[in-house]
C-alpha positions as CSV (number, residue, x, y, z in Angstrom):
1,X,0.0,0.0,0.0
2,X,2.8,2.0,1.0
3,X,4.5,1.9,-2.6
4,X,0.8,2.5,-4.0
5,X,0.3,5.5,-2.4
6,X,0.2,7.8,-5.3
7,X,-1.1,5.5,-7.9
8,X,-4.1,6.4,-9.9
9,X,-7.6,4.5,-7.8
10,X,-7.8,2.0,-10.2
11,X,-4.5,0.8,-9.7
12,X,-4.0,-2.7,-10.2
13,X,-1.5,-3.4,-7.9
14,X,-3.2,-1.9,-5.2
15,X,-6.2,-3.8,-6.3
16,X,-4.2,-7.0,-5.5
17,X,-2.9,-6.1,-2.7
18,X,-6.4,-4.9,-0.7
19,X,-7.6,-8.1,-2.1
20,X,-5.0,-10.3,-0.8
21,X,-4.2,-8.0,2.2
22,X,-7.9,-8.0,3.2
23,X,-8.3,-11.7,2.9
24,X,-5.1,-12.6,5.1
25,X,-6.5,-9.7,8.0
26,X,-9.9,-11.2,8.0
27,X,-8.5,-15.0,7.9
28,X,-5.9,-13.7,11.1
29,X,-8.4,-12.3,12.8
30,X,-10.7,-15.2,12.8
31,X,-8.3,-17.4,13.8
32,X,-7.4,-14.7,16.5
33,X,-10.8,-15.1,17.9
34,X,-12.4,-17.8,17.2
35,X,-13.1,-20.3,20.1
36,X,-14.0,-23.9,20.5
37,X,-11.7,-26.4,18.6
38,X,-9.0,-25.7,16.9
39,X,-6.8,-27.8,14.9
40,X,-2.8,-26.4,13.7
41,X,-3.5,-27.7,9.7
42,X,-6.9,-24.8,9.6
43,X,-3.5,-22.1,9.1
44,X,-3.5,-23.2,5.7
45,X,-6.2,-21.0,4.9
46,X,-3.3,-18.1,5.2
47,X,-1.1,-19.6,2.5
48,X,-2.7,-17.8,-0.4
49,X,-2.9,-14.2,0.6
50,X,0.7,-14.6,2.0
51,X,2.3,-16.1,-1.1
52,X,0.3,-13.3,-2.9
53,X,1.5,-10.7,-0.4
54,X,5.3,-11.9,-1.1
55,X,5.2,-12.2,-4.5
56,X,3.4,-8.8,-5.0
57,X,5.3,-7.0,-2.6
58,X,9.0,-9.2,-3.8
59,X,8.7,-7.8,-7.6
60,X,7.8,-4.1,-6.7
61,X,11.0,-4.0,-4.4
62,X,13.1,-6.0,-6.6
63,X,12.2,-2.9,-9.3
64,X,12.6,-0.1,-7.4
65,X,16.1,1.0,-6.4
66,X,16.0,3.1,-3.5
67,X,17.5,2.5,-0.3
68,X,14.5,1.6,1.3
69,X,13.6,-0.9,-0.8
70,X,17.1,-2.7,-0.9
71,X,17.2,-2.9,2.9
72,X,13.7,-4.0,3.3
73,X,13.7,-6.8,0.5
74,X,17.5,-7.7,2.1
75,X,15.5,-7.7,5.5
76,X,13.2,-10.3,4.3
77,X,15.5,-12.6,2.6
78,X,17.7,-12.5,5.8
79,X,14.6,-13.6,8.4
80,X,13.3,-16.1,6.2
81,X,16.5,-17.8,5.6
82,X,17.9,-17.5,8.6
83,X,14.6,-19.1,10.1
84,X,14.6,-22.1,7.2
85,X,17.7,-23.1,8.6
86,X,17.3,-22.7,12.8
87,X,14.6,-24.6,12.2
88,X,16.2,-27.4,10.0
89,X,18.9,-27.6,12.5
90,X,16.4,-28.1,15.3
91,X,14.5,-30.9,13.5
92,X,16.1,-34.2,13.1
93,X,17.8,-32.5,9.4
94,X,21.1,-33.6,8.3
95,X,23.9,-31.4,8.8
96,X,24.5,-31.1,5.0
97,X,21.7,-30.2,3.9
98,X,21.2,-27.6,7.3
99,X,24.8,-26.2,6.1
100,X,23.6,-25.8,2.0
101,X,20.5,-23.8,3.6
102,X,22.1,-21.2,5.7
103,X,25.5,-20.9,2.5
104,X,22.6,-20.3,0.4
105,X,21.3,-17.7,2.8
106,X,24.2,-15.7,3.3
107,X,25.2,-16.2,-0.2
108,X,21.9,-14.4,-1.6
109,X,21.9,-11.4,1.8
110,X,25.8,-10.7,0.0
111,X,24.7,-10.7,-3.8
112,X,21.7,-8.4,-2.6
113,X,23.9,-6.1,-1.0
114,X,26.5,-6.1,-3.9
115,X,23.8,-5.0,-5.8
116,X,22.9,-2.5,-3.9
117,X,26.3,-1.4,-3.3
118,X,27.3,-1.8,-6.7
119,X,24.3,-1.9,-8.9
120,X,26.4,-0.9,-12.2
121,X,29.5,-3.1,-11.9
122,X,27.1,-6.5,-11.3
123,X,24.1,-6.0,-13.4
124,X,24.6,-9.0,-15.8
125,X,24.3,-11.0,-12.4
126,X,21.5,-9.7,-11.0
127,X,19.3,-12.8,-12.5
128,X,21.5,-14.9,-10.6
129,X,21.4,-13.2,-7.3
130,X,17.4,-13.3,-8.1
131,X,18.3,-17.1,-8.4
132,X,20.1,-17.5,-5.2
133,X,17.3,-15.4,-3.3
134,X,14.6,-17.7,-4.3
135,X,16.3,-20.5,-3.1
136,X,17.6,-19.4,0.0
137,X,13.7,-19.1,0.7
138,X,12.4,-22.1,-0.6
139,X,14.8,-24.8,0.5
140,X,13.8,-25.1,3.6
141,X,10.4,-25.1,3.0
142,X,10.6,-27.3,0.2
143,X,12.2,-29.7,2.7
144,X,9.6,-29.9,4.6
145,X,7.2,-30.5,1.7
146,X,9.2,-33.3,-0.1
147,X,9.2,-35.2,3.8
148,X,5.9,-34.7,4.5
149,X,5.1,-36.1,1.0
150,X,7.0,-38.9,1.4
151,X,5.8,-39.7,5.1
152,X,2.6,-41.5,5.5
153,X,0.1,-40.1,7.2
154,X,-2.8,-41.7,9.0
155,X,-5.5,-39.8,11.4
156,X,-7.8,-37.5,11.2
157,X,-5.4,-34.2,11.8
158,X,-3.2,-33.7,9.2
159,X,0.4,-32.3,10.2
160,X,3.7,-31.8,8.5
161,X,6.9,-33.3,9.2
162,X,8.3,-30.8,11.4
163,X,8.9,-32.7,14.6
164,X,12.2,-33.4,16.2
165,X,12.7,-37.3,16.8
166,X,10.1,-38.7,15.0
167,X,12.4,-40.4,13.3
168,X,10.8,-39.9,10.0
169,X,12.7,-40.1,6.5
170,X,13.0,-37.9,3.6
171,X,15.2,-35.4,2.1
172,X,17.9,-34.3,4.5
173,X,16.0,-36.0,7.2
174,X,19.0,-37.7,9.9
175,X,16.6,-40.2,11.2
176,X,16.1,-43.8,9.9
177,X,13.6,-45.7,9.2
178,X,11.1,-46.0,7.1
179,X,7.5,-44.0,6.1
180,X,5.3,-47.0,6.6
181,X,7.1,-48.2,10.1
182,X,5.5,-45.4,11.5
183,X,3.3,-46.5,14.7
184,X,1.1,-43.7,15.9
185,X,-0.8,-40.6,14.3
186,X,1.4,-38.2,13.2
187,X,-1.1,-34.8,14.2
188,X,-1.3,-36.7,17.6
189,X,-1.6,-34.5,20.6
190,X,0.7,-35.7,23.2
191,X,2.5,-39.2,22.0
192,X,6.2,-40.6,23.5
193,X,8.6,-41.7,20.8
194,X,10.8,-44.7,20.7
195,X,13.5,-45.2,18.1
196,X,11.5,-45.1,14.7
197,X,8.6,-46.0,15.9
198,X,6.1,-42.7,17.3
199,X,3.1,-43.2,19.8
200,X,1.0,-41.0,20.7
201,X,-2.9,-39.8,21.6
202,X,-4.7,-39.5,18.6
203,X,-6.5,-36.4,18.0
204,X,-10.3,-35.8,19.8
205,X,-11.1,-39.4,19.4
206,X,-9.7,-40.5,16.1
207,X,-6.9,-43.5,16.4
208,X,-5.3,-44.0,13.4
209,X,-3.9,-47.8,12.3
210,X,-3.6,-50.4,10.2
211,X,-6.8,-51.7,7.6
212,X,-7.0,-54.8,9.4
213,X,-7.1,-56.2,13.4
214,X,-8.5,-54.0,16.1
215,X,-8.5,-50.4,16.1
216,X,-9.7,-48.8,19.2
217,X,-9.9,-45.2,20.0
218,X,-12.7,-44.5,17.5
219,X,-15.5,-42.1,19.0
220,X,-17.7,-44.7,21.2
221,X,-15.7,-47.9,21.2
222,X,-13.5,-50.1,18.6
223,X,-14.1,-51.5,15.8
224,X,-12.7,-54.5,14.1
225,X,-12.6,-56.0,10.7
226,X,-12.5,-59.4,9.3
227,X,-14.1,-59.8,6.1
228,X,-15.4,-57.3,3.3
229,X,-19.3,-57.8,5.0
230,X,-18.8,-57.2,8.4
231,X,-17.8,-54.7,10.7
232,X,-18.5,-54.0,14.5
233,X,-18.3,-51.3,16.5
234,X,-19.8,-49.5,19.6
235,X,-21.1,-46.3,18.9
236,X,-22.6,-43.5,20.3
237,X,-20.7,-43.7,23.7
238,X,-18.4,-41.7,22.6
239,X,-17.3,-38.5,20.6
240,X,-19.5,-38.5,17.6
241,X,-21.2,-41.9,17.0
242,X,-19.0,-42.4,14.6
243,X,-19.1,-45.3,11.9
244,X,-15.6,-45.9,11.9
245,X,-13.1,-48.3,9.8
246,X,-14.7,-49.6,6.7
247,X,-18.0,-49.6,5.7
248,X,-20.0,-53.1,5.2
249,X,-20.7,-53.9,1.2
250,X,-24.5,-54.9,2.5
251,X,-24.7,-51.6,4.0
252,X,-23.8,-49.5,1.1
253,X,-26.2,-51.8,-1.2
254,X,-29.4,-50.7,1.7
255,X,-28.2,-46.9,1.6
256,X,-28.1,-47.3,-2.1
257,X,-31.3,-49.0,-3.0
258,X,-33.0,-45.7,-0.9
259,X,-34.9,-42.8,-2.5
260,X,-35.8,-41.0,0.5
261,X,-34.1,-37.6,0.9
262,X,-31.6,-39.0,3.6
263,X,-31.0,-42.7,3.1
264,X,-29.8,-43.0,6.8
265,X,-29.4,-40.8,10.0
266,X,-26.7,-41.2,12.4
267,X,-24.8,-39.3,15.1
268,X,-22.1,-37.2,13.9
269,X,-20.9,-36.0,10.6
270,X,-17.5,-37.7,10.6
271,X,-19.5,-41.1,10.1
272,X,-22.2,-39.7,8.1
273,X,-19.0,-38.6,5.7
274,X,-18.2,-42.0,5.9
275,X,-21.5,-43.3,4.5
276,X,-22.2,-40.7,2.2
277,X,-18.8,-41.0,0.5
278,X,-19.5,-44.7,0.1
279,X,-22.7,-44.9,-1.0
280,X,-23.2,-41.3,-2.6
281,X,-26.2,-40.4,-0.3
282,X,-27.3,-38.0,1.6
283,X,-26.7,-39.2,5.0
284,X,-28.1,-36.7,8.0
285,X,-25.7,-35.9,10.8
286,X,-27.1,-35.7,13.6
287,X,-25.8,-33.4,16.2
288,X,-22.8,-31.8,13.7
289,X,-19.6,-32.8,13.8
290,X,-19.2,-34.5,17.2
291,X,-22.7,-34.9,17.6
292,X,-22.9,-32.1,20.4
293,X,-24.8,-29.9,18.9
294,X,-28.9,-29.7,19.5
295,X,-29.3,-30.0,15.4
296,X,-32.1,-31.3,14.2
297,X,-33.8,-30.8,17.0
298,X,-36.6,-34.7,18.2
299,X,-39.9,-32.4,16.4
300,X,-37.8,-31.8,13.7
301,X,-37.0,-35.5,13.3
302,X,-40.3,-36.4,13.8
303,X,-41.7,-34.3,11.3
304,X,-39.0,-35.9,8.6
305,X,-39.8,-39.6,9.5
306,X,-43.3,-38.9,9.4
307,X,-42.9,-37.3,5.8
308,X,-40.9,-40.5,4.4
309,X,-37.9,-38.5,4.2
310,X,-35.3,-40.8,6.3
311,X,-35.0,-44.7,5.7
312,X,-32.5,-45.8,8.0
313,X,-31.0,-44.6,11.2
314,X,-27.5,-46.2,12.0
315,X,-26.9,-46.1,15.9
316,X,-24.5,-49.2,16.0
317,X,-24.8,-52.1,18.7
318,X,-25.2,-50.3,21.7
319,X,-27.7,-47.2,20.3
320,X,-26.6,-44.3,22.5
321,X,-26.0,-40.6,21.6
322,X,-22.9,-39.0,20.1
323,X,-21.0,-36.6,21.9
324,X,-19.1,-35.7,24.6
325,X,-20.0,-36.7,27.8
326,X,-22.9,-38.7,25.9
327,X,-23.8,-35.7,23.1
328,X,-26.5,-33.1,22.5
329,X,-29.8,-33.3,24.3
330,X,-31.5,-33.4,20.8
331,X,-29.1,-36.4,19.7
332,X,-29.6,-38.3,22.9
333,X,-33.5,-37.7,22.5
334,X,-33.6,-39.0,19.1
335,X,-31.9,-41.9,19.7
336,X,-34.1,-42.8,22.5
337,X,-37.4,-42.0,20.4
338,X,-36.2,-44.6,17.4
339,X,-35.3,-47.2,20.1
340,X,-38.4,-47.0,21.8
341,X,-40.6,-46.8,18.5
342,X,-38.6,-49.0,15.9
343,X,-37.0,-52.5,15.6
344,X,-33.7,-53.2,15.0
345,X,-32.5,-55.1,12.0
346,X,-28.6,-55.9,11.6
347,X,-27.5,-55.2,7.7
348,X,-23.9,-56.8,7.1
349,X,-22.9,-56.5,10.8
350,X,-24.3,-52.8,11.4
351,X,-27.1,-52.4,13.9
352,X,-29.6,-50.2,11.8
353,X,-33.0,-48.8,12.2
354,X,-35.6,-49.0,9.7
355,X,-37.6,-45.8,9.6
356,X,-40.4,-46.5,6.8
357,X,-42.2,-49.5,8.3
Protein backbone atom coordinates (compact mmCIF):
# COMPACT_ATOMS: atom_id res chain seq x y z
CA UNK A 1 0.00 0.00 0.00
CA UNK A 2 2.83 2.04 0.95
CA UNK A 3 4.55 1.89 -2.62
CA UNK A 4 0.83 2.48 -4.03
CA UNK A 5 0.26 5.49 -2.37
CA UNK A 6 0.22 7.84 -5.35
CA UNK A 7 -1.09 5.48 -7.85
CA UNK A 8 -4.13 6.40 -9.88
CA UNK A 9 -7.58 4.49 -7.82
CA UNK A 10 -7.79 2.05 -10.24
CA UNK A 11 -4.49 0.82 -9.71
CA UNK A 12 -4.04 -2.65 -10.17
CA UNK A 13 -1.47 -3.40 -7.86
CA UNK A 14 -3.22 -1.86 -5.24
CA UNK A 15 -6.17 -3.81 -6.27
CA UNK A 16 -4.16 -7.02 -5.47
CA UNK A 17 -2.89 -6.06 -2.71
CA UNK A 18 -6.37 -4.88 -0.74
CA UNK A 19 -7.57 -8.11 -2.06
CA UNK A 20 -5.04 -10.32 -0.80
CA UNK A 21 -4.16 -8.02 2.17
CA UNK A 22 -7.90 -7.97 3.25
CA UNK A 23 -8.30 -11.71 2.94
CA UNK A 24 -5.10 -12.56 5.13
CA UNK A 25 -6.51 -9.68 8.04
CA UNK A 26 -9.94 -11.18 8.04
CA UNK A 27 -8.48 -14.95 7.88
CA UNK A 28 -5.87 -13.72 11.07
CA UNK A 29 -8.44 -12.33 12.83
CA UNK A 30 -10.71 -15.16 12.81
CA UNK A 31 -8.33 -17.44 13.77
CA UNK A 32 -7.36 -14.71 16.47
CA UNK A 33 -10.78 -15.06 17.87
CA UNK A 34 -12.37 -17.75 17.22
CA UNK A 35 -13.12 -20.26 20.09
CA UNK A 36 -13.96 -23.88 20.49
CA UNK A 37 -11.72 -26.42 18.56
CA UNK A 38 -9.04 -25.68 16.90
CA UNK A 39 -6.77 -27.80 14.90
CA UNK A 40 -2.84 -26.36 13.69
CA UNK A 41 -3.54 -27.69 9.75
CA UNK A 42 -6.89 -24.76 9.64
CA UNK A 43 -3.51 -22.13 9.08
CA UNK A 44 -3.46 -23.20 5.73
CA UNK A 45 -6.20 -20.97 4.94
CA UNK A 46 -3.34 -18.15 5.23
CA UNK A 47 -1.08 -19.64 2.47
CA UNK A 48 -2.68 -17.82 -0.39
CA UNK A 49 -2.93 -14.17 0.62
CA UNK A 50 0.73 -14.60 1.96
CA UNK A 51 2.26 -16.07 -1.07
CA UNK A 52 0.29 -13.32 -2.87
CA UNK A 53 1.53 -10.67 -0.43
CA UNK A 54 5.27 -11.89 -1.07
CA UNK A 55 5.17 -12.20 -4.49
CA UNK A 56 3.40 -8.75 -4.99
CA UNK A 57 5.29 -6.95 -2.61
CA UNK A 58 9.04 -9.25 -3.76
CA UNK A 59 8.69 -7.83 -7.58
CA UNK A 60 7.84 -4.07 -6.68
CA UNK A 61 11.03 -4.02 -4.43
CA UNK A 62 13.14 -6.00 -6.63
CA UNK A 63 12.20 -2.95 -9.34
CA UNK A 64 12.58 -0.13 -7.40
CA UNK A 65 16.06 1.00 -6.43
CA UNK A 66 16.02 3.11 -3.50
CA UNK A 67 17.47 2.52 -0.25
CA UNK A 68 14.46 1.61 1.26
CA UNK A 69 13.62 -0.94 -0.81
CA UNK A 70 17.09 -2.72 -0.89
CA UNK A 71 17.15 -2.86 2.88
CA UNK A 72 13.66 -4.02 3.26
CA UNK A 73 13.72 -6.81 0.50
CA UNK A 74 17.50 -7.70 2.06
CA UNK A 75 15.49 -7.67 5.51
CA UNK A 76 13.16 -10.25 4.27
CA UNK A 77 15.53 -12.59 2.60
CA UNK A 78 17.70 -12.51 5.75
CA UNK A 79 14.57 -13.58 8.36
CA UNK A 80 13.34 -16.07 6.21
CA UNK A 81 16.51 -17.85 5.65
CA UNK A 82 17.87 -17.53 8.58
CA UNK A 83 14.63 -19.06 10.13
CA UNK A 84 14.56 -22.09 7.21
CA UNK A 85 17.75 -23.10 8.61
CA UNK A 86 17.32 -22.65 12.76
CA UNK A 87 14.59 -24.64 12.15
CA UNK A 88 16.25 -27.36 10.02
CA UNK A 89 18.93 -27.55 12.47
CA UNK A 90 16.40 -28.11 15.27
CA UNK A 91 14.46 -30.95 13.49
CA UNK A 92 16.07 -34.15 13.06
CA UNK A 93 17.80 -32.48 9.35
CA UNK A 94 21.10 -33.63 8.25
CA UNK A 95 23.94 -31.45 8.82
CA UNK A 96 24.52 -31.06 4.98
CA UNK A 97 21.74 -30.21 3.89
CA UNK A 98 21.20 -27.63 7.32
CA UNK A 99 24.76 -26.21 6.09
CA UNK A 100 23.56 -25.82 2.05
CA UNK A 101 20.48 -23.80 3.61
CA UNK A 102 22.15 -21.24 5.70
CA UNK A 103 25.48 -20.93 2.47
CA UNK A 104 22.58 -20.29 0.35
CA UNK A 105 21.25 -17.66 2.78
CA UNK A 106 24.20 -15.75 3.35
CA UNK A 107 25.15 -16.17 -0.20
CA UNK A 108 21.88 -14.37 -1.61
CA UNK A 109 21.94 -11.44 1.79
CA UNK A 110 25.81 -10.74 -0.05
CA UNK A 111 24.68 -10.75 -3.76
CA UNK A 112 21.73 -8.37 -2.57
CA UNK A 113 23.91 -6.07 -0.95
CA UNK A 114 26.53 -6.10 -3.88
CA UNK A 115 23.75 -4.96 -5.85
CA UNK A 116 22.94 -2.48 -3.92
CA UNK A 117 26.30 -1.42 -3.26
CA UNK A 118 27.28 -1.82 -6.70
CA UNK A 119 24.25 -1.94 -8.92
CA UNK A 120 26.40 -0.87 -12.21
CA UNK A 121 29.52 -3.13 -11.87
CA UNK A 122 27.14 -6.48 -11.26
CA UNK A 123 24.11 -6.03 -13.43
CA UNK A 124 24.60 -8.97 -15.76
CA UNK A 125 24.27 -10.98 -12.40
CA UNK A 126 21.45 -9.72 -10.99
CA UNK A 127 19.29 -12.75 -12.55
CA UNK A 128 21.53 -14.90 -10.58
CA UNK A 129 21.37 -13.17 -7.25
CA UNK A 130 17.37 -13.34 -8.12
CA UNK A 131 18.28 -17.06 -8.37
CA UNK A 132 20.07 -17.52 -5.24
CA UNK A 133 17.33 -15.37 -3.26
CA UNK A 134 14.56 -17.68 -4.30
CA UNK A 135 16.33 -20.49 -3.07
CA UNK A 136 17.58 -19.40 0.00
CA UNK A 137 13.67 -19.09 0.74
CA UNK A 138 12.40 -22.06 -0.61
CA UNK A 139 14.76 -24.81 0.53
CA UNK A 140 13.82 -25.11 3.57
CA UNK A 141 10.40 -25.07 3.03
CA UNK A 142 10.60 -27.26 0.25
CA UNK A 143 12.19 -29.65 2.70
CA UNK A 144 9.60 -29.94 4.61
CA UNK A 145 7.24 -30.51 1.72
CA UNK A 146 9.21 -33.35 -0.11
CA UNK A 147 9.23 -35.20 3.76
CA UNK A 148 5.87 -34.75 4.53
CA UNK A 149 5.10 -36.05 1.02
CA UNK A 150 7.04 -38.92 1.37
CA UNK A 151 5.77 -39.71 5.07
CA UNK A 152 2.59 -41.52 5.47
CA UNK A 153 0.07 -40.05 7.24
CA UNK A 154 -2.80 -41.71 8.97
CA UNK A 155 -5.51 -39.85 11.39
CA UNK A 156 -7.75 -37.50 11.16
CA UNK A 157 -5.36 -34.21 11.80
CA UNK A 158 -3.24 -33.72 9.23
CA UNK A 159 0.37 -32.33 10.19
CA UNK A 160 3.67 -31.82 8.51
CA UNK A 161 6.91 -33.34 9.17
CA UNK A 162 8.30 -30.81 11.38
CA UNK A 163 8.90 -32.69 14.58
CA UNK A 164 12.15 -33.41 16.24
CA UNK A 165 12.66 -37.30 16.76
CA UNK A 166 10.10 -38.74 15.04
CA UNK A 167 12.44 -40.41 13.29
CA UNK A 168 10.80 -39.87 9.95
CA UNK A 169 12.70 -40.05 6.48
CA UNK A 170 13.03 -37.89 3.61
CA UNK A 171 15.19 -35.39 2.08
CA UNK A 172 17.94 -34.31 4.49
CA UNK A 173 16.00 -35.96 7.20
CA UNK A 174 18.96 -37.75 9.90
CA UNK A 175 16.60 -40.23 11.24
CA UNK A 176 16.07 -43.75 9.87
CA UNK A 177 13.58 -45.74 9.23
CA UNK A 178 11.07 -46.03 7.08
CA UNK A 179 7.52 -43.99 6.10
CA UNK A 180 5.27 -47.04 6.64
CA UNK A 181 7.07 -48.19 10.06
CA UNK A 182 5.47 -45.39 11.55
CA UNK A 183 3.30 -46.48 14.66
CA UNK A 184 1.06 -43.71 15.90
CA UNK A 185 -0.78 -40.61 14.25
CA UNK A 186 1.36 -38.19 13.17
CA UNK A 187 -1.15 -34.82 14.22
CA UNK A 188 -1.34 -36.73 17.59
CA UNK A 189 -1.64 -34.52 20.57
CA UNK A 190 0.74 -35.72 23.22
CA UNK A 191 2.48 -39.24 22.04
CA UNK A 192 6.23 -40.60 23.51
CA UNK A 193 8.64 -41.75 20.85
CA UNK A 194 10.80 -44.68 20.69
CA UNK A 195 13.49 -45.23 18.12
CA UNK A 196 11.51 -45.06 14.73
CA UNK A 197 8.63 -46.02 15.89
CA UNK A 198 6.13 -42.71 17.34
CA UNK A 199 3.11 -43.21 19.76
CA UNK A 200 0.99 -40.96 20.68
CA UNK A 201 -2.88 -39.82 21.63
CA UNK A 202 -4.70 -39.50 18.63
CA UNK A 203 -6.48 -36.43 18.03
CA UNK A 204 -10.32 -35.84 19.82
CA UNK A 205 -11.06 -39.37 19.37
CA UNK A 206 -9.65 -40.48 16.14
CA UNK A 207 -6.87 -43.53 16.38
CA UNK A 208 -5.32 -44.05 13.44
CA UNK A 209 -3.87 -47.81 12.26
CA UNK A 210 -3.61 -50.39 10.19
CA UNK A 211 -6.77 -51.65 7.63
CA UNK A 212 -6.99 -54.81 9.44
CA UNK A 213 -7.07 -56.24 13.39
CA UNK A 214 -8.47 -54.01 16.05
CA UNK A 215 -8.53 -50.35 16.11
CA UNK A 216 -9.67 -48.79 19.19
CA UNK A 217 -9.86 -45.16 20.00
CA UNK A 218 -12.74 -44.53 17.50
CA UNK A 219 -15.49 -42.05 18.95
CA UNK A 220 -17.73 -44.66 21.23
CA UNK A 221 -15.66 -47.90 21.20
CA UNK A 222 -13.47 -50.12 18.64
CA UNK A 223 -14.08 -51.45 15.77
CA UNK A 224 -12.68 -54.47 14.09
CA UNK A 225 -12.56 -55.96 10.73
CA UNK A 226 -12.48 -59.40 9.30
CA UNK A 227 -14.12 -59.77 6.09
CA UNK A 228 -15.38 -57.30 3.29
CA UNK A 229 -19.35 -57.76 5.03
CA UNK A 230 -18.80 -57.17 8.44
CA UNK A 231 -17.84 -54.75 10.73
CA UNK A 232 -18.45 -53.97 14.55
CA UNK A 233 -18.34 -51.32 16.47
CA UNK A 234 -19.76 -49.52 19.64
CA UNK A 235 -21.07 -46.25 18.88
CA UNK A 236 -22.62 -43.50 20.31
CA UNK A 237 -20.68 -43.67 23.67
CA UNK A 238 -18.38 -41.74 22.61
CA UNK A 239 -17.26 -38.54 20.57
CA UNK A 240 -19.49 -38.49 17.55
CA UNK A 241 -21.22 -41.90 16.98
CA UNK A 242 -19.01 -42.39 14.63
CA UNK A 243 -19.07 -45.27 11.87
CA UNK A 244 -15.57 -45.93 11.92
CA UNK A 245 -13.08 -48.33 9.78
CA UNK A 246 -14.69 -49.60 6.67
CA UNK A 247 -18.03 -49.63 5.72
CA UNK A 248 -20.01 -53.10 5.19
CA UNK A 249 -20.75 -53.89 1.21
CA UNK A 250 -24.53 -54.87 2.51
CA UNK A 251 -24.69 -51.56 4.05
CA UNK A 252 -23.79 -49.48 1.08
CA UNK A 253 -26.20 -51.77 -1.21
CA UNK A 254 -29.44 -50.72 1.66
CA UNK A 255 -28.21 -46.93 1.60
CA UNK A 256 -28.13 -47.27 -2.13
CA UNK A 257 -31.27 -49.02 -2.99
CA UNK A 258 -33.00 -45.72 -0.92
CA UNK A 259 -34.90 -42.81 -2.55
CA UNK A 260 -35.85 -40.96 0.50
CA UNK A 261 -34.15 -37.65 0.89
CA UNK A 262 -31.57 -38.99 3.57
CA UNK A 263 -31.00 -42.69 3.06
CA UNK A 264 -29.83 -43.03 6.83
CA UNK A 265 -29.36 -40.82 9.97
CA UNK A 266 -26.70 -41.19 12.41
CA UNK A 267 -24.79 -39.35 15.10
CA UNK A 268 -22.12 -37.24 13.94
CA UNK A 269 -20.88 -36.02 10.59
CA UNK A 270 -17.46 -37.68 10.64
CA UNK A 271 -19.48 -41.11 10.12
CA UNK A 272 -22.17 -39.74 8.10
CA UNK A 273 -19.04 -38.60 5.73
CA UNK A 274 -18.18 -42.00 5.95
CA UNK A 275 -21.55 -43.28 4.50
CA UNK A 276 -22.20 -40.67 2.18
CA UNK A 277 -18.79 -40.97 0.53
CA UNK A 278 -19.47 -44.74 0.13
CA UNK A 279 -22.68 -44.87 -0.99
CA UNK A 280 -23.21 -41.33 -2.64
CA UNK A 281 -26.22 -40.41 -0.30
CA UNK A 282 -27.33 -38.05 1.56
CA UNK A 283 -26.73 -39.18 4.96
CA UNK A 284 -28.14 -36.70 8.05
CA UNK A 285 -25.66 -35.90 10.82
CA UNK A 286 -27.07 -35.72 13.65
CA UNK A 287 -25.76 -33.36 16.17
CA UNK A 288 -22.83 -31.82 13.70
CA UNK A 289 -19.62 -32.78 13.81
CA UNK A 290 -19.23 -34.49 17.20
CA UNK A 291 -22.66 -34.88 17.64
CA UNK A 292 -22.89 -32.12 20.44
CA UNK A 293 -24.78 -29.88 18.88
CA UNK A 294 -28.87 -29.67 19.47
CA UNK A 295 -29.31 -29.98 15.36
CA UNK A 296 -32.07 -31.32 14.21
CA UNK A 297 -33.77 -30.81 16.98
CA UNK A 298 -36.63 -34.71 18.21
CA UNK A 299 -39.87 -32.35 16.43
CA UNK A 300 -37.78 -31.79 13.68
CA UNK A 301 -36.99 -35.45 13.32
CA UNK A 302 -40.29 -36.40 13.76
CA UNK A 303 -41.67 -34.30 11.30
CA UNK A 304 -39.05 -35.90 8.63
CA UNK A 305 -39.77 -39.55 9.52
CA UNK A 306 -43.34 -38.91 9.40
CA UNK A 307 -42.86 -37.30 5.83
CA UNK A 308 -40.90 -40.52 4.37
CA UNK A 309 -37.88 -38.46 4.21
CA UNK A 310 -35.25 -40.84 6.26
CA UNK A 311 -35.01 -44.69 5.69
CA UNK A 312 -32.51 -45.82 8.02
CA UNK A 313 -31.05 -44.63 11.25
CA UNK A 314 -27.53 -46.20 12.01
CA UNK A 315 -26.91 -46.05 15.94
CA UNK A 316 -24.55 -49.24 15.98
CA UNK A 317 -24.77 -52.10 18.66
CA UNK A 318 -25.15 -50.29 21.66
CA UNK A 319 -27.66 -47.20 20.34
CA UNK A 320 -26.57 -44.34 22.45
CA UNK A 321 -26.00 -40.61 21.56
CA UNK A 322 -22.92 -39.01 20.15
CA UNK A 323 -20.96 -36.61 21.90
CA UNK A 324 -19.12 -35.65 24.55
CA UNK A 325 -19.99 -36.71 27.82
CA UNK A 326 -22.93 -38.70 25.93
CA UNK A 327 -23.79 -35.75 23.13
CA UNK A 328 -26.51 -33.10 22.52
CA UNK A 329 -29.81 -33.31 24.34
CA UNK A 330 -31.51 -33.42 20.84
CA UNK A 331 -29.13 -36.37 19.67
CA UNK A 332 -29.60 -38.34 22.88
CA UNK A 333 -33.48 -37.73 22.52
CA UNK A 334 -33.61 -39.01 19.08
CA UNK A 335 -31.92 -41.90 19.69
CA UNK A 336 -34.10 -42.85 22.47
CA UNK A 337 -37.41 -42.02 20.39
CA UNK A 338 -36.22 -44.58 17.44
CA UNK A 339 -35.26 -47.18 20.07
CA UNK A 340 -38.44 -47.02 21.83
CA UNK A 341 -40.56 -46.77 18.46
CA UNK A 342 -38.58 -48.97 15.89
CA UNK A 343 -37.05 -52.48 15.59
CA UNK A 344 -33.72 -53.20 14.97
CA UNK A 345 -32.49 -55.08 12.00
CA UNK A 346 -28.65 -55.87 11.56
CA UNK A 347 -27.54 -55.18 7.73
CA UNK A 348 -23.90 -56.80 7.09
CA UNK A 349 -22.88 -56.46 10.77
CA UNK A 350 -24.27 -52.76 11.38
CA UNK A 351 -27.06 -52.38 13.86
CA UNK A 352 -29.63 -50.19 11.83
CA UNK A 353 -32.99 -48.82 12.15
CA UNK A 354 -35.59 -49.01 9.71
CA UNK A 355 -37.61 -45.81 9.64
CA UNK A 356 -40.45 -46.50 6.83
CA UNK A 357 -42.19 -49.49 8.33
Amino acid sequence: MWLTARARRTDQLRAATIVWGGSFLVTGLTFSLMQGTIHPYYSVALAPSIAALVALAGRQLWERHDTASHLIMIGMVAATAGYGAYTLAHNDTSSWYVILAAGLGAVAVAGLVLRWTGRNRIARLAPLVALLAVLAVAVPVGNWGVRTAATAHTGSIPTAVATSGSGMSGVGNAGGGAPGGMQGAPGGSEGTRTGNRQTGNPPEGMTPGSNSGSRSGFPGGTESSGGNDTMSGTMGEGMGGDIGGATSSKLISALKATTTTWSAATVGAQGAAELELSTDTSVMPIGGFTGSDNAPTLAQFKAWVKEGKVTYFIAGQSGGAGGPGGGSSAASAITSWVEKNYTTTTIGGTTVYVLTK
